[in-house]
N, C-alpha and C positions, 0 to 999 in steps of 0.2 A: 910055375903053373899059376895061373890068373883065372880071372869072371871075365865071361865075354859076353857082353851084352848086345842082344839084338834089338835093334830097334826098324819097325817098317815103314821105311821111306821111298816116297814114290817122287822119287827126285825129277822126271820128265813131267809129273802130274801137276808138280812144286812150281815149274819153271811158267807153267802155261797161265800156273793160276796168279803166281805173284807179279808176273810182266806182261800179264792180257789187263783186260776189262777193270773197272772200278768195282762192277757186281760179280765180278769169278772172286776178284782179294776179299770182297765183303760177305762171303762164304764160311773163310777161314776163321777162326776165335779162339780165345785165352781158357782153358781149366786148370781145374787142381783135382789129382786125383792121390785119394789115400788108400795107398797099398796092400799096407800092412802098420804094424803100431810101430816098427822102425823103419818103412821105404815110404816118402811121398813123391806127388811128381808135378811141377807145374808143367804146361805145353803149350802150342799153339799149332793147332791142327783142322781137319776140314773134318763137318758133322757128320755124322752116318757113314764115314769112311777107316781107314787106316795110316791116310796120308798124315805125318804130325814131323814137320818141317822142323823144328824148336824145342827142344825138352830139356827141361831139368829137373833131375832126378836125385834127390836127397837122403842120403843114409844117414840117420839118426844118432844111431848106435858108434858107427863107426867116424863121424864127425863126418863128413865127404860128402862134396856134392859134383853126379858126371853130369856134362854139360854135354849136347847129343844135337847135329846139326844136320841139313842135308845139302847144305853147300858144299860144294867138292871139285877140283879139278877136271876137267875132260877126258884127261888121262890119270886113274889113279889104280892102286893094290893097293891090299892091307897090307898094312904095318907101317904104309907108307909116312912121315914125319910131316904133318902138314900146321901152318901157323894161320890162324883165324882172329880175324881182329871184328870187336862188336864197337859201334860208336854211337852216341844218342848225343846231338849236340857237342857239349863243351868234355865228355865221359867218353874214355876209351878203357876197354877191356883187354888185355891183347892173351891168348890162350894156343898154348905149344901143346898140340894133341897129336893124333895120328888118324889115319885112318880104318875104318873098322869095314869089317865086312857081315852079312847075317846068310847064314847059308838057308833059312828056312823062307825067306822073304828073294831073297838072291839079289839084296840090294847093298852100297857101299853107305858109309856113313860118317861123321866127321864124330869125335868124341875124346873127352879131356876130364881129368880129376882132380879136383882143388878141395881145400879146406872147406866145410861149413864156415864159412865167414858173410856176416850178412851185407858187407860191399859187394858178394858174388850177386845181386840182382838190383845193388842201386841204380844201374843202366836202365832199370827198367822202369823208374816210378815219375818218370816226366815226356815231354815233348809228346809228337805224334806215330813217330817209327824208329825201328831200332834198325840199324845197317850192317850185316855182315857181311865183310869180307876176308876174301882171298886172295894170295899174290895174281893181279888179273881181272877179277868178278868180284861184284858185289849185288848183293841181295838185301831188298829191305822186308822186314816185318813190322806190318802195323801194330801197334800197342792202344788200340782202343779196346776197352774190354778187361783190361788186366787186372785192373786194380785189385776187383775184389778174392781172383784167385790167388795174386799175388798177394795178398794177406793172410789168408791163407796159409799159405805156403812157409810165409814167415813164422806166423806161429807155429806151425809144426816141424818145420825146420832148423829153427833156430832159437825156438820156445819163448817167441816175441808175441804179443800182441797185436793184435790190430791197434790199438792208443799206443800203443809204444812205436807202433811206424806212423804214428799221424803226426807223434810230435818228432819224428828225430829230422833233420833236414837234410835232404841229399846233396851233398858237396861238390861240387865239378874236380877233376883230376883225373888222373890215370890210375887203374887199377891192372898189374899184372901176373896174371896168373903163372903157379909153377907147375913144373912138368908133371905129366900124368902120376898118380899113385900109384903104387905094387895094385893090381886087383886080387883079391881074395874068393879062394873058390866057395862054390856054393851048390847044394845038392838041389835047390829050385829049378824046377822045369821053367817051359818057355810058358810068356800067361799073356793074356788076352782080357783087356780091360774094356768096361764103358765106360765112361765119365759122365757126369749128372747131365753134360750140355745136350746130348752125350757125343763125344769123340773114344771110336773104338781104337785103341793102341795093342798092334801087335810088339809091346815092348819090349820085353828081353827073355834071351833063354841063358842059360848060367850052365855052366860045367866042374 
């Protein structure tokens, strides 16, 4: 028996906004939201919506951080075993997740659990986009914006500073992630966030 985390993605919403227009992608933006005094979440999602294409979601407590995408096969189920590679330059992530489904949203979603380790978002502290793909597709997300959530995030993630990520240097190389964690239940209902930008996340319901 595991946490089954929903998260609301509007993957056809996703598809129009990241492969239309310059001004539909320049819609989308980076936050940090703080949950609770053990869950935070960085994202990158559309404002006054639910749409939130990119999440990562950091258990404190439990050292773990789930990595929550809406990149997905044409044809997919849940449970299905899916591998997601993120790249930014010379930086490759590569992340053995599965596929997730949310029955309150009715939507599918890609999602994987790794270590608090803070190489999980070096991918993110350079160049202009970050590239996910899948056997097939690839999707990019802009990373204008991030910095300052992603410090954030750092800090309450990984109990870093902001001067402690100004000075550490992010290294080029491979990072790759291992199989999902056991998830651990949880009696939290499903919750509905805004974020300061605000991006409302219908993020997860837990059992």
């Amino acid at each position: 028996m595991g946490q089954q985390m929903h998260v609301r993605l509007a993957v056809s919403a996703l598809m129009l906004a990241l492969t239309g227009s310059a001004e539909a992608s320049n819609k989308f933006s980076w936050g940090f939201i703080k949950i609770d005094e053990s869950e935070v979440q960085l994202s990158y999602g559309l404002p006054e919506s639910d749409i939130v294409p990119l999440a990562y979601i950091c258990h404190t407590k439990k050292k773990r951080v789930e990595i929550v995408t809406s990149v997905l096969p044409a044809k997919r189920k849940k449970g299905q075993p899916l591998r997601t590679t993120f790249r930014n330059g010379a930086k490759t992530a590569v992340y053995d997740g599965k596929v997730g489904y949310s029955k309150a949203s009715e939507e599918y979603h890609f999602e994987v659990a790794t270590a608090a380790d803070p190489k999980v978002v070096d991918i993110l502290k350079s160049g202009v986009s970050l590239t996910i793909s899948i056997p097939g597709y690839n999707e990019r997300v802009p990373l204008k914006g991030v910095a300052k959530p992603l410090a954030q995030f750092e800090a309450a993630c990984f109990r870093r500073s902001p001067r402690w990520r100004a000075k550490r240097a992010a290294s080029a190389g491979t990072y790759v992630a291992a199989a999902p964690a056991p998830r651990v239940a949880s009696r939290h209902s499903a919750a509905r966030l805004t974020v300061e930008m605000p991006i409302r996340a219908a993020l997860q319901r837990r059992r």
